[in-house]
C-alpha positions as CSV (number, residue, x, y, z in Angstrom):
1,X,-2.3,-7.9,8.5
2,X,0.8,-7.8,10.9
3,X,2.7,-9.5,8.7
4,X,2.2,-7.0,6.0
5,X,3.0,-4.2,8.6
6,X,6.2,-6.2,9.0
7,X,7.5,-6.3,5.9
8,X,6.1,-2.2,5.3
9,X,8.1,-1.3,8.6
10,X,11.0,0.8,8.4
11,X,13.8,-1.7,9.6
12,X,12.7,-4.2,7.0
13,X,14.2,-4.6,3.3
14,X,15.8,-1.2,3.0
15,X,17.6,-3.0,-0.4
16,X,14.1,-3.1,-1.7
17,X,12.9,0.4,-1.9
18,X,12.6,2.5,-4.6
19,X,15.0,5.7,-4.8
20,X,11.9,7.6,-5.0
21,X,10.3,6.6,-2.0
22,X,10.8,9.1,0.9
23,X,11.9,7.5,4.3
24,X,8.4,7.0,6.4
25,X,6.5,6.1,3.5
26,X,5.8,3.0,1.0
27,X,4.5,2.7,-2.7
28,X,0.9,1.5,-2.9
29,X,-0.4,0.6,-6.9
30,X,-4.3,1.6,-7.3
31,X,-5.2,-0.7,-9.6
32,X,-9.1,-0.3,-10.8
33,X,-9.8,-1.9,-14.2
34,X,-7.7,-0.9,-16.6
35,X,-7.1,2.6,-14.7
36,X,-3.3,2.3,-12.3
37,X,-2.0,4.9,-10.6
38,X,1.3,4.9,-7.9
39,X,0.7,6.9,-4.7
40,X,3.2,7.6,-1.8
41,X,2.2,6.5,1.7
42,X,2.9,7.3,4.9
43,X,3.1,4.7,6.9
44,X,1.2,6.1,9.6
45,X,-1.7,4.4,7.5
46,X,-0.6,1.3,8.4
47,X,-3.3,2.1,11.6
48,X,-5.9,3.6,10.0
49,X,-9.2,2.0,9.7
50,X,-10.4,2.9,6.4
51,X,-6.5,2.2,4.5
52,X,-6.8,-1.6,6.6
53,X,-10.0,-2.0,4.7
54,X,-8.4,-1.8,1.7
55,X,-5.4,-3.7,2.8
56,X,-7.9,-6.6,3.6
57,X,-9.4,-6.3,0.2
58,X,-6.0,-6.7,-1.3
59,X,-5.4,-9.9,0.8
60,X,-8.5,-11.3,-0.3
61,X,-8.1,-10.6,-3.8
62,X,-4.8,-10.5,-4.3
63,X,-3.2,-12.5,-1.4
64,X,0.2,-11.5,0.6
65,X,3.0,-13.3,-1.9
66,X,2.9,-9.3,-3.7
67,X,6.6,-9.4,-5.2
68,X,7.4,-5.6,-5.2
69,X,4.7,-2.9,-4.9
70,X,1.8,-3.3,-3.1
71,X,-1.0,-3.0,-4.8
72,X,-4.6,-3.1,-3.6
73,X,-7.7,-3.6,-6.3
74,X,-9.5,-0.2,-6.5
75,X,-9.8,2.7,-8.5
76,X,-7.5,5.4,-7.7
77,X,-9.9,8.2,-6.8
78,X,-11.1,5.7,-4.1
79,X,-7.1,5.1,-2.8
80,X,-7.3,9.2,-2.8
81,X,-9.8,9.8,-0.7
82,X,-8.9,7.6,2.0
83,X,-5.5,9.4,1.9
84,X,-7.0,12.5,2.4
85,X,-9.2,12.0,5.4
């Protein structure tokens, strides 16, 4: 989990980011079945318990070698309403 914090930190591979990514947040893919959806994170969900759970579910499905956008395996209602708590 820290080193995906790491690499999600704001000193860390400014080259890599999207022009359409606002400074304090990072792109996060939903990806549930054949339903995908981009969302905008702050990263001050980097420390909350419920977006960590679905960081871990991403390392355990998908592992940490994710070339580009994150992307963590659920549907994108359920990225939603963890971003809105």
């Amino acid at each position: 989990m820290k080193r995906l914090q790491r690499r999600l930190s704001p000193t860390s591979a400014k080259k890599q980011v999207p022009g359409d990514v606002k400074a304090g947040h990072f792109a996060v893919h939903a990806i549930g079945g054949s339903v995908h959806r981009r969302f905008m994170v702050e990263l001050s969900y980097l420390t909350r318990p419920d977006f960590l759970k679905l960081l871990e579910r991403a390392e355990a499905e998908l592992g940490f070698d994710q070339a580009g956008v994150l992307a963590v395996p659920c549907h994108p209602d359920e990225l939603q309403k963890v971003l809105r708590r």
